[in-house]
TORKOL-325170 format. One record per residue: residue in three letters; z, x, y of N, C-alpha, C in turn. Coordinates in steps of 0.02 Angstrom, whole numbers, padded with zeros to 5 digits. Example, Ala and Ser with C-alpha at 12.3 -4.5 7.8 and 13.67 -1.06 7.14 Angstrom:
! TORKOL-325170
(atom 'ALA' (00390 00660 -00284) (00390 00615 -00225) (00390 00660 -00165));
(atom 'SER' (00354 00642 -00112) (00357 00684 -00053) (00394 00645 00002));
! end
This chain:
! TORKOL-325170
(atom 'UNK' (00000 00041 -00059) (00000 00000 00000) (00000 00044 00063));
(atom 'UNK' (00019 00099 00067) (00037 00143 00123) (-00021 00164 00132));
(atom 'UNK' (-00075 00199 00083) (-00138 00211 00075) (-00153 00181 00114));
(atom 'UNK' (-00186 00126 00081) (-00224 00070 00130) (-00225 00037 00195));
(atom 'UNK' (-00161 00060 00211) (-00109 00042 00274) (-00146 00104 00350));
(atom 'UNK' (-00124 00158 00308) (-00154 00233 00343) (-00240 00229 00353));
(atom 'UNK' (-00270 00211 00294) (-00347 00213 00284) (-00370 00157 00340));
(atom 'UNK' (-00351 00094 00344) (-00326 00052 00410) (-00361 00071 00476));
(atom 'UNK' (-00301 00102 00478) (-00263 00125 00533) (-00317 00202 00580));
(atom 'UNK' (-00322 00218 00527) (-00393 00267 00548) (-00471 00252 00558));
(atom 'UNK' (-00471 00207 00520) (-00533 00158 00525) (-00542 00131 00600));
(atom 'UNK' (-00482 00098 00620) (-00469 00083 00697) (-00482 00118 00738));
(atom 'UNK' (-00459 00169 00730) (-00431 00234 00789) (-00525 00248 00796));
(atom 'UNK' (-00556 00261 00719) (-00641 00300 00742) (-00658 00231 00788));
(atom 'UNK' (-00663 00180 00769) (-00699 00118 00790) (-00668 00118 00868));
(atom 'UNK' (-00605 00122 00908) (-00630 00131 00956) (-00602 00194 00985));
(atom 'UNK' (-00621 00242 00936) (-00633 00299 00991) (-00668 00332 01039));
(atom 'UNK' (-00738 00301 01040) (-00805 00301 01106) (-00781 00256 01127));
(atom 'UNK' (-00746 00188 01160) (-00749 00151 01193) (-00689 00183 01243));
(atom 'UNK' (-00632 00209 01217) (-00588 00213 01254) (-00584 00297 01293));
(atom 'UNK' (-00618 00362 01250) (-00650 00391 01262) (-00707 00385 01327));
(atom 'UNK' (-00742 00321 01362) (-00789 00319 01392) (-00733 00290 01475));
(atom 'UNK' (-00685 00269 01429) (-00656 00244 01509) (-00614 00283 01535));
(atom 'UNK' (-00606 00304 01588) (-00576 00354 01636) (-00545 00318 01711));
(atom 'UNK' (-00505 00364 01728) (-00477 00356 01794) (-00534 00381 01836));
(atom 'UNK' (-00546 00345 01914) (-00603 00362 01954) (-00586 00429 01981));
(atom 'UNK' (-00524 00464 01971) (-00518 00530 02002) (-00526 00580 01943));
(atom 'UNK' (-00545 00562 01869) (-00562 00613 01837) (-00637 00637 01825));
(atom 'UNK' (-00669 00590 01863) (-00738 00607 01882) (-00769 00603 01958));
(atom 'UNK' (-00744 00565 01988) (-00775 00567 02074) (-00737 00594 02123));
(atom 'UNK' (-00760 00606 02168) (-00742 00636 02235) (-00716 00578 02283));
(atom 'UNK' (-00654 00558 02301) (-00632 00493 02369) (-00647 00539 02400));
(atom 'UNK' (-00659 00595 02427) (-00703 00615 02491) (-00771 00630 02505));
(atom 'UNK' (-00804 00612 02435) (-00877 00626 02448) (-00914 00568 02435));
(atom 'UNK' (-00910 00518 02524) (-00960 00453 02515) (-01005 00463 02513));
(atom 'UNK' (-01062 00424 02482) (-01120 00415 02478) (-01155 00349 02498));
(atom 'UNK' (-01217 00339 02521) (-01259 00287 02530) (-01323 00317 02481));
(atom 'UNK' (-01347 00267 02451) (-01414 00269 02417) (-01447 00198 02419));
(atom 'UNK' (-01527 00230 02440) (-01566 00169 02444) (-01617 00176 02374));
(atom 'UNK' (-01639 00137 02337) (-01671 00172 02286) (-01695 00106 02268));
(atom 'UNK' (-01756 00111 02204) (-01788 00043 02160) (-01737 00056 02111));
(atom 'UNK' (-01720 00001 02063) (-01707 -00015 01997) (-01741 00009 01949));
(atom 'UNK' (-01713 00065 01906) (-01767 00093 01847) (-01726 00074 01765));
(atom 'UNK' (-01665 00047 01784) (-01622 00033 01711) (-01574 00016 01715));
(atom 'UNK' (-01555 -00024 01671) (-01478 -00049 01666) (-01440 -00047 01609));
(atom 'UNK' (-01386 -00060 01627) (-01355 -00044 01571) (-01281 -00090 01572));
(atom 'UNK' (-01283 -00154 01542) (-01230 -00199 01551) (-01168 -00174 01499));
(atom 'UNK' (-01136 -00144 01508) (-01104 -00103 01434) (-01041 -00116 01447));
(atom 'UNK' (-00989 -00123 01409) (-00913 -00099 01420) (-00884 -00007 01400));
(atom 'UNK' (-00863 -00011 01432) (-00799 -00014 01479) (-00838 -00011 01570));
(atom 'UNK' (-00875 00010 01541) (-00943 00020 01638) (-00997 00006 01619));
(atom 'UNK' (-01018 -00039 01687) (-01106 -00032 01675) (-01142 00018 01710));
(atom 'UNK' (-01209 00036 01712) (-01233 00071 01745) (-01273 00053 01751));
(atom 'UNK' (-01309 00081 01810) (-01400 00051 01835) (-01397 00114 01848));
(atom 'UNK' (-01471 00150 01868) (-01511 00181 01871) (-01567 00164 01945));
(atom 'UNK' (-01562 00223 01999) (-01587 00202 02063) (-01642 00266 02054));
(atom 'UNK' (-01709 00257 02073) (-01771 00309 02096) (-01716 00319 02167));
(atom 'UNK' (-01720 00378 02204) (-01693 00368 02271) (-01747 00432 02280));
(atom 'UNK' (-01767 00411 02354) (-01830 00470 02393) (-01786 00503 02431));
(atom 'UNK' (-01777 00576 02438) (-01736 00609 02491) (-01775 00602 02570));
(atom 'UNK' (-01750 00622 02625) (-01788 00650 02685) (-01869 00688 02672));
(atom 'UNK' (-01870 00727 02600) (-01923 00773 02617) (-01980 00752 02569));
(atom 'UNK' (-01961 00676 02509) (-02000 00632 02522) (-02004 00652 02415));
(atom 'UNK' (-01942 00666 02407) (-01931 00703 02336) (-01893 00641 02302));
(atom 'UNK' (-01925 00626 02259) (-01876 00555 02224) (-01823 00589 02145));
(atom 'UNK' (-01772 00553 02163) (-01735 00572 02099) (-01693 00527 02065));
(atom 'UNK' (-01675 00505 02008) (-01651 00454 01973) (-01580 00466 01977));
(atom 'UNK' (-01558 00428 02028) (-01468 00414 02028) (-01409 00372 01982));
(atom 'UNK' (-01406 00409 01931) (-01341 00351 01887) (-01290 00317 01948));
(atom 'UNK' (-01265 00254 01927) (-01232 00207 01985) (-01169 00182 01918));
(atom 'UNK' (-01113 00211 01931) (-01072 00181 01877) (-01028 00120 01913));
(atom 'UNK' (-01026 00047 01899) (-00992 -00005 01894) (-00932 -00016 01837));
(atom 'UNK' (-00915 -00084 01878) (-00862 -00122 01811) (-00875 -00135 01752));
(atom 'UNK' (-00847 -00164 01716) (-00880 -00201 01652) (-00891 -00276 01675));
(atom 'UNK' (-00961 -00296 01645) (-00998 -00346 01681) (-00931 -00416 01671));
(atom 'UNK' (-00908 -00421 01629) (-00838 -00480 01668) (-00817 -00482 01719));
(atom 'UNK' (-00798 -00412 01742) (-00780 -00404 01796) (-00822 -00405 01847));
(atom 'UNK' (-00873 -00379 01864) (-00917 -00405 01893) (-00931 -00468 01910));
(atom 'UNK' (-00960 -00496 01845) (-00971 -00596 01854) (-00919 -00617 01912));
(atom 'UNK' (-00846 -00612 01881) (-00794 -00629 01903) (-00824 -00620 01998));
(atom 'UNK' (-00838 -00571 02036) (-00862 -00544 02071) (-00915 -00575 02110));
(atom 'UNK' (-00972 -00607 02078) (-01014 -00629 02101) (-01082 -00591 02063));
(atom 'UNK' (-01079 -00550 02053) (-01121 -00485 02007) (-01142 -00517 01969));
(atom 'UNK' (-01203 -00537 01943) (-01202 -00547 01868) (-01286 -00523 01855));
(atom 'UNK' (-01276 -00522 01765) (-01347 -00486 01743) (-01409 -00509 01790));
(atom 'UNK' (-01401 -00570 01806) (-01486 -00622 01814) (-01499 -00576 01891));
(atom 'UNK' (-01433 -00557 01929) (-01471 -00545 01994) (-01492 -00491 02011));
(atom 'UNK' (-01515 -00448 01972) (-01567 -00384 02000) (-01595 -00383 01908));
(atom 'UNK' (-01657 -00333 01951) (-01718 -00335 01900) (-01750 -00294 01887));
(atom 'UNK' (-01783 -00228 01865) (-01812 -00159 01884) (-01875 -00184 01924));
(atom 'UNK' (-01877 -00123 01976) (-01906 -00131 02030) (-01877 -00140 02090));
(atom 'UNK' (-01814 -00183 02082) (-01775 -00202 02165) (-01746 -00155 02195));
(atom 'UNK' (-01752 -00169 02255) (-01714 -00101 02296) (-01641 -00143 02295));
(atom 'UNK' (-01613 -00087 02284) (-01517 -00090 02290) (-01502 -00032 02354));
(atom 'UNK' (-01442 -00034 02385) (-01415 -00021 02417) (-01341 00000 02391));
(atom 'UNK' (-01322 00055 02386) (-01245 00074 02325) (-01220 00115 02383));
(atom 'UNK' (-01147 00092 02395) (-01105 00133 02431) (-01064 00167 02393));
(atom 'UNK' (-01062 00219 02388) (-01002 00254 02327) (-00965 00313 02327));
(atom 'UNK' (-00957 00355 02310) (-00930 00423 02315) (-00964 00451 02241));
(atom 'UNK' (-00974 00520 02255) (-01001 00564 02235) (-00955 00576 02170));
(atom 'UNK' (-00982 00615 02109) (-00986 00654 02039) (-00951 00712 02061));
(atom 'UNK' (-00879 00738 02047) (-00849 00809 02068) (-00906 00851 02030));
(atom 'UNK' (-00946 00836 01988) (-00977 00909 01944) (-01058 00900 01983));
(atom 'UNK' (-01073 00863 02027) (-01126 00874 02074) (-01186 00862 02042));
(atom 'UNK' (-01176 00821 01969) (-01237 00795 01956) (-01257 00721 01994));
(atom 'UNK' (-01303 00689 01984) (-01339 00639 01993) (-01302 00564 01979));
(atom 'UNK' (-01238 00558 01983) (-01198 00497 01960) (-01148 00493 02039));
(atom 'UNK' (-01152 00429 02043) (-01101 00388 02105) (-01063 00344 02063));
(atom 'UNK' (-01010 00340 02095) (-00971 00278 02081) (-00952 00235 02124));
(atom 'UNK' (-00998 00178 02104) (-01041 00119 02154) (-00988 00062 02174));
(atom 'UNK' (-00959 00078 02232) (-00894 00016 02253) (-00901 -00030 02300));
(atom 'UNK' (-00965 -00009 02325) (-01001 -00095 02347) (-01100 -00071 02329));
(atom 'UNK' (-01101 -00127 02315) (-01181 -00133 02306) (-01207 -00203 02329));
(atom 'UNK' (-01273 -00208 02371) (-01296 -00231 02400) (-01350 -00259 02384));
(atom 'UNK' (-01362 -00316 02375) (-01431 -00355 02308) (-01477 -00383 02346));
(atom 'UNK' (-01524 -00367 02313) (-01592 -00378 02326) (-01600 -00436 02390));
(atom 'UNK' (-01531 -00507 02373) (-01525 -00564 02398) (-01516 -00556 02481));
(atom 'UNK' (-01481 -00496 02481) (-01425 -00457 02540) (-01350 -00467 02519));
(atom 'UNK' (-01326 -00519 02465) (-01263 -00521 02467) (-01225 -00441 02454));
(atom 'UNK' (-01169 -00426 02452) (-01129 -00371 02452) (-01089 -00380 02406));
(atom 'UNK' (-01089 -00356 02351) (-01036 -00372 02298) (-00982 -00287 02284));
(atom 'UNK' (-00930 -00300 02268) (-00896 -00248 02252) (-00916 -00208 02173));
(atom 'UNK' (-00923 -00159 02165) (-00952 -00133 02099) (-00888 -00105 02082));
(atom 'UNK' (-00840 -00068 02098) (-00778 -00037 02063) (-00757 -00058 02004));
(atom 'UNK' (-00713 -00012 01946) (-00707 -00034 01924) (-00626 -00066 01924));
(atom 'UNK' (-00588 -00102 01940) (-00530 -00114 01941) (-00459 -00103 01897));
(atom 'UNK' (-00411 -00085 01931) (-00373 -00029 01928) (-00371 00051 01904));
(atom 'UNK' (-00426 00077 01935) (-00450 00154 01916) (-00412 00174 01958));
(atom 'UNK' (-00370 00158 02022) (-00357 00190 02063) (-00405 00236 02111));
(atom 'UNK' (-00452 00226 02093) (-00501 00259 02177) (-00503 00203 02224));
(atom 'UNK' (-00542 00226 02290) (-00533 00192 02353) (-00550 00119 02331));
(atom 'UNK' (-00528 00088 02394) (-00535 00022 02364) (-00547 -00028 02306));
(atom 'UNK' (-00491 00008 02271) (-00486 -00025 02216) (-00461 -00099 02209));
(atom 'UNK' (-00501 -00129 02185) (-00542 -00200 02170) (-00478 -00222 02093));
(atom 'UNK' (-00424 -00217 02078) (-00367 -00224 02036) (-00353 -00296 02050));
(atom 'UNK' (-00345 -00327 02105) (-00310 -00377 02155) (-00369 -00442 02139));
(atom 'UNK' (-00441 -00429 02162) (-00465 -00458 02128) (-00504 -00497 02090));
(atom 'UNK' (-00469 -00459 02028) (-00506 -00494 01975) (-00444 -00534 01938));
(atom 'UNK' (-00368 -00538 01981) (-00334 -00574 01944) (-00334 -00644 01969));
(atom 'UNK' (-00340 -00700 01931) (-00344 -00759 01948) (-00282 -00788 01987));
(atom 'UNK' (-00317 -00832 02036) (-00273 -00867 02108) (-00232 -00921 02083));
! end
């Protein structure tokens, strides 16, 4: 019985060890002092838990385009939000306010984004503890 108990019990731990593995505090990957604005098209999405991500073409000043990862909530949280899958589409220009990747690759972490519609939705993910953290809400009134 203990066997089977342990065998269990490890079975669990692999099953969600990428999920919990993928979620992080916003200060073990981004910069609260390095804001960002990006204007870019829609090249991918990615409705996933524990974060979603989209994918922005963004053109610099000198007219050089480069594919920006945009990390969000998990789409509940979102919905909850106003966010949801139906309202952007590849191709749309987004608008992502965020702070910067401490390792200076190509990823923001997107805490307001701005839809195609013009509405302004919050992208954070809530209680990460980075700026304006969005914790407050997603708890029901």
């Amino acid at each position: 019985m203990k066997i089977r108990f342990a065998a269990a019990a490890a079975g669990l731990l692999v099953a969600i060890a990428p999920s919990v593995q993928a979620h992080h505090s916003f200060a073990a990957e981004f910069d609260g002092n390095k804001t960002v604005r990006l204007v870019g098209k829609l090249t991918k999405i990615e409705w996933t838990n524990p974060h979603s991500y989209f994918y922005l073409d963004v053109e610099d000043q000198n007219g050089k385009v480069s594919n920006w990862g945009c990390e969000a909530g998990a789409p509940g949280a979102l919905s909850r939000r106003g966010f949801k899958k139906g309202d952007i589409k590849l191709g749309d220009t987004l608008v992502v306010d965020g702070y910067l990747a401490k390792d200076g690759s190509h990823l923001v972490d997107a805490r307001r984004v701005t839809l195609p519609d013009g509405r302004s939705v919050s992208g954070g993910s809530a209680g990460d503890g980075g700026p304006q953290d969005t914790a407050t809400s997603d708890k029901k009134q």
